[in-house]
C-alpha positions as CSV (number, residue, x, y, z in Angstrom):
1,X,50.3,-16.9,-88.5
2,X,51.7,-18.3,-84.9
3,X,52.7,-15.5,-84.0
4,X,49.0,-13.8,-85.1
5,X,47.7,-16.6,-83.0
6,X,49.7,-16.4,-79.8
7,X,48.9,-13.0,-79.9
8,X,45.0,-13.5,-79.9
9,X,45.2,-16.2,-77.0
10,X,47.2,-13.8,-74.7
11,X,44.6,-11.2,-75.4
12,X,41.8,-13.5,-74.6
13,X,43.1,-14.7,-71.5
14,X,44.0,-11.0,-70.5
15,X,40.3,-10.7,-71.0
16,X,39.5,-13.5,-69.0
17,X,41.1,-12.6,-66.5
18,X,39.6,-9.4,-66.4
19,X,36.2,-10.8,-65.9
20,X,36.9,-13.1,-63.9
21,X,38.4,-10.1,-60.9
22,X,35.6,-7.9,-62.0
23,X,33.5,-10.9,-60.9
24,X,34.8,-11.4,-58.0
25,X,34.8,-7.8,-57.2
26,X,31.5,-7.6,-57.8
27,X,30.2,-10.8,-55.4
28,X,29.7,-9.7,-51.2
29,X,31.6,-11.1,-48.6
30,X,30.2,-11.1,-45.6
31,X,33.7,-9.9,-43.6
32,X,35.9,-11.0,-40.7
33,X,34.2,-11.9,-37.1
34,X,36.5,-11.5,-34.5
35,X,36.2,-11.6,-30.7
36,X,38.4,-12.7,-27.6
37,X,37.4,-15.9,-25.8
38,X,36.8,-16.9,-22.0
39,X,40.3,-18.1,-22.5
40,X,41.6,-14.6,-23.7
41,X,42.2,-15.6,-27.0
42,X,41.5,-13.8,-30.2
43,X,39.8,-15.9,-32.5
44,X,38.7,-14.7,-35.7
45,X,36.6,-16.8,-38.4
46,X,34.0,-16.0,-41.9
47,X,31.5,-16.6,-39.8
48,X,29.9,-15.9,-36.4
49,X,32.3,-17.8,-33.5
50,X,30.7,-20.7,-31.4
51,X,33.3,-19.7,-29.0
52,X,32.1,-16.6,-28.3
53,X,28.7,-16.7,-28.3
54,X,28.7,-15.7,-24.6
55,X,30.3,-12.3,-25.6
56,X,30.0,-9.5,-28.3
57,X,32.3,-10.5,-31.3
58,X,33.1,-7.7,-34.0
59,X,32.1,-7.8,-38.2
60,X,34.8,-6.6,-39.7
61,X,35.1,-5.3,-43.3
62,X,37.8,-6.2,-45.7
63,X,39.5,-3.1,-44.7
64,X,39.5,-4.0,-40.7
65,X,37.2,-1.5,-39.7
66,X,34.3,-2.7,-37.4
67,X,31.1,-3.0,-39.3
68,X,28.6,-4.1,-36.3
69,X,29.2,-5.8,-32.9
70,X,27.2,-8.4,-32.2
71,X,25.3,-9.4,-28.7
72,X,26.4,-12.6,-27.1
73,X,23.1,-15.2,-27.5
74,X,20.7,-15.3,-24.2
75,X,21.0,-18.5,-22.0
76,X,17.6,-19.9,-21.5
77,X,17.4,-18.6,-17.7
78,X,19.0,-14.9,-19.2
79,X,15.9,-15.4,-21.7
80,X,13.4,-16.1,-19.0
81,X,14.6,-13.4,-16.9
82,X,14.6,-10.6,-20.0
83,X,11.0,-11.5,-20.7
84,X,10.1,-11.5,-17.1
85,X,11.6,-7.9,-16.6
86,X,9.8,-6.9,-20.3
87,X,6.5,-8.1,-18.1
88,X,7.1,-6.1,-14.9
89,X,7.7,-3.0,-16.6
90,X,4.5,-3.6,-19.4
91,X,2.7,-4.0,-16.2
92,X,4.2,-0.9,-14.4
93,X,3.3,0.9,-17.6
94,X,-0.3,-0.2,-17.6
95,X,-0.4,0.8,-13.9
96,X,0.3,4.1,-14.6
97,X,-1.5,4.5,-17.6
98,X,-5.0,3.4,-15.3
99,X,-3.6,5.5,-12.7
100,X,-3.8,8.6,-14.9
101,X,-7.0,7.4,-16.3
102,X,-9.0,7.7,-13.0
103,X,-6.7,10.9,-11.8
104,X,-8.3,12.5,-15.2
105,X,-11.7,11.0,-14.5
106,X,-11.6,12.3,-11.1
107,X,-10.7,15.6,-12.1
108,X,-13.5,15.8,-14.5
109,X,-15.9,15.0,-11.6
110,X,-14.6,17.4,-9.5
111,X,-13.4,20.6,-11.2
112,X,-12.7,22.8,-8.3
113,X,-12.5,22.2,-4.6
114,X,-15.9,23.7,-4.3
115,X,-17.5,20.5,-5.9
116,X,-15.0,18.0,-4.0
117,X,-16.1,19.4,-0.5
118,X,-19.7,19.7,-1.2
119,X,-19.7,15.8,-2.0
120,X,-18.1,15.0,1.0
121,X,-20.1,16.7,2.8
122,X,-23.3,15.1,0.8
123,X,-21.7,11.6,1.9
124,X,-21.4,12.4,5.6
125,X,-24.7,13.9,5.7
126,X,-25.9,9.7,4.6
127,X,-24.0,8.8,7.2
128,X,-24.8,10.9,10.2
129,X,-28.9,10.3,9.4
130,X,-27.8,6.6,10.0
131,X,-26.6,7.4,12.8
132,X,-29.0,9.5,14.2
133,X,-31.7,6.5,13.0
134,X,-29.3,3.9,15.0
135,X,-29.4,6.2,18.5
136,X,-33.0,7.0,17.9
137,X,-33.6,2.8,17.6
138,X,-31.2,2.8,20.9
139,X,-33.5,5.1,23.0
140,X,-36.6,2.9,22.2
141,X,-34.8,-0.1,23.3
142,X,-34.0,1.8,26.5
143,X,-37.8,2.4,27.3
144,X,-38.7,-0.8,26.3
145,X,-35.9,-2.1,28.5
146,X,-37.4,-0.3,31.5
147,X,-41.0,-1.8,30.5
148,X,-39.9,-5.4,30.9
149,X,-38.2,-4.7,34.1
150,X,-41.1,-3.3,35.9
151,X,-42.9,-6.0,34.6
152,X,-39.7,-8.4,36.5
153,X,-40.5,-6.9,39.4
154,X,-43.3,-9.0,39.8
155,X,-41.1,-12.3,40.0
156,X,-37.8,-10.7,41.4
157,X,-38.6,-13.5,44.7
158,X,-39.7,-15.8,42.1
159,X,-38.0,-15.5,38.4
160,X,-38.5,-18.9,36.9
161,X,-41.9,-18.7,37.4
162,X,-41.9,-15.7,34.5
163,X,-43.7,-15.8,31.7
164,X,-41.8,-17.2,28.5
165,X,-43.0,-14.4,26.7
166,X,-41.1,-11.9,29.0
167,X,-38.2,-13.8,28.8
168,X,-38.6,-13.7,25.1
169,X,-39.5,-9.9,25.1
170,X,-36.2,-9.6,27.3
171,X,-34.2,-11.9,24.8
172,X,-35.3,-9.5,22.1
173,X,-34.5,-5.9,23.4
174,X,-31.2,-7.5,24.4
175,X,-30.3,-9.1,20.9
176,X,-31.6,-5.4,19.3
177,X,-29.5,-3.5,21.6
178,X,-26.2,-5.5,20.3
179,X,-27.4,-5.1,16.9
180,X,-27.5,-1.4,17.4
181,X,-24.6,-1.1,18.9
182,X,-22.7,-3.1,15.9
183,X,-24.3,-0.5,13.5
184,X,-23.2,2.0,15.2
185,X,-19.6,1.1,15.0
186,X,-19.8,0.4,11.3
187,X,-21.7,3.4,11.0
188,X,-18.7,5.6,12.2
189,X,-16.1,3.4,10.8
190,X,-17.9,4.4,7.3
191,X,-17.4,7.9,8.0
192,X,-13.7,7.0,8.7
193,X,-13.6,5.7,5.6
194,X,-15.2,8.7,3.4
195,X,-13.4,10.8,5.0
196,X,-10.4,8.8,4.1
197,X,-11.4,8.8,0.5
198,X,-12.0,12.5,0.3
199,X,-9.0,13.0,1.7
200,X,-6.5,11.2,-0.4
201,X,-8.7,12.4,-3.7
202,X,-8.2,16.0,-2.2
203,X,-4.2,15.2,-2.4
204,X,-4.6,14.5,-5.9
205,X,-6.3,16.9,-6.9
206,X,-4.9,20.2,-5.4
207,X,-2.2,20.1,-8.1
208,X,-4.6,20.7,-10.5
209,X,-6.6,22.7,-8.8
210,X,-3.5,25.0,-8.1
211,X,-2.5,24.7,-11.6
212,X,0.4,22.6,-11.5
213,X,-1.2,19.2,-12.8
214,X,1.1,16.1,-13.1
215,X,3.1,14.6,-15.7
216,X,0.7,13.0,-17.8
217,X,-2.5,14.6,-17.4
218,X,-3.5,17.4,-18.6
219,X,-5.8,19.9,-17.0
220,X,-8.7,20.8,-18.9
C-alpha cells in the first residue's frame, strides 16, 4: 500500500509538472531589447531601454534573432521640425495638384494653337481701340489747345487781365492732356501684359499641342 501510494504521488507530480511547462510554453514573452548606448555600451533589458531611446534598439526573440528595430523617440524640436517638413511638402503637393488643374483647364480652353492665337489677337484688338480712342481724345485737346491760345493773344502785353474762364478752359485742356497721356501708358503697358500672358500659356501648352503633354495631365 506505501509503495501503491508513493507510486501515485510521483505520477501526479510528473503530471504537474507537465502542465505546468506546457503552461508556460504556451504564455508570450515579449523578447530581449538590446541596443548600444551614447557611452558604447550594450545594454540589454525585457523591456524597451530609457537609455537608448535616442537610438534604434533591437527585439530580440528567445532564439536571438532580431524581431523588429525600433526608432529612437522624437525630441520635441525633432517633432516640430518632422511636422513642419510633413507641411512644406502637403503644401508642395497641393501646389502641384492646382498647377495641373489650371494647365488642364487651360488646355480645355484652348485645344490647338489656332484658338490660343486667335484670343490673343481678340485681346489686343481691346486694347489697340483704346488706344486709338486715347490719340483721337489727344488730337482734340491739340485743337482745343490752339483755340485758347489765339484767344491769349489778346492779353499776351496784358495776361492777368484774362478772363478766369480762359484760365480755366487752359487749366482743363492741360489736366486732360496729362490724363491722356497716363492712359496711354497703361494702355500699352496692358498690351505688355497680354502679351505676356499669351506667351507664357503658349509655353505650356505646346507640349500638348505637340503631343508630348506633361506628367500628370493628360491630353484629351
Amino acid at each position: 500500500m506505501p509503495l501503491q501510494l508513493s507510486t501515485v504521488i510521483r505520477a501526479g507530480l510528473g503530471l504537474l509538472a507537465v502542465g505546468l511547462c506546457s503552461l508556460a510554453a504556451a504564455q508570450p514573452t515579449s523578447g530581449i531589447y538590446s541596443c548600444i548606448d551614447g557611452k558604447g555600451r550594450r545594454i540589454t533589458a525585457d523591456r524597451p531601454i530609457a537609455e537608448c531611446m535616442d537610438r534604434t534598439q533591437k527585439q530580440l526573440s528567445g532564439t536571438g534573432l532580431v524581431k523588429r528595430e525600433i526608432a529612437p523617440s522624437l525630441t520635441t524640436d525633432e517633432r516640430a521640425a518632422l511636422e513642419q517638413k510633413e507641411k512644406a511638402a502637403n503644401e508642395q503637393r497641393a501646389r502641384e495638384a492646382e498647377e495641373k488643374k489650371r494647365d488642364l483647364a487651360l488646355l480645355t480652353r484652348y485645344p490647338n494653337r489656332a484658338a490660343h492665337d486667335q484670343e490673343r489677337a481678340a485681346a489686343l484688338i481691346q486694347v489697340e481701340e483704346a488706344i486709338k480712342a486715347s490719340a483721337k481724345r489727344a488730337q482734340e485737346l491739340v485743337e482745343q489747345r490752339k483755340a485758347i491760345n489765339a484767344d491769349l493773344e489778346f492779353y499776351k502785353a496784358t495776361p492777368g487781365r484774362a478772363p478766369a474762364s480762359l484760365k480755366r478752359r487752359l487749366d482743363e485742356n492741360e489736366s486732360s492732356v496729362a490724363a491722356q497721356k497716363r492712359l496711354v501708358a497703361e494702355q500699352e503697358a496692358e498690351k505688355k501684359r497680354v502679351n505676356l500672358r499669351f506667351d507664357e500659356e503658349l509655353a505650356k501648352l505646346k507640349p500638348f499641342w505637340g503631343g508630348t503633354p506633361q506628367a500628370g495631365i493628360v491630353k484629351k
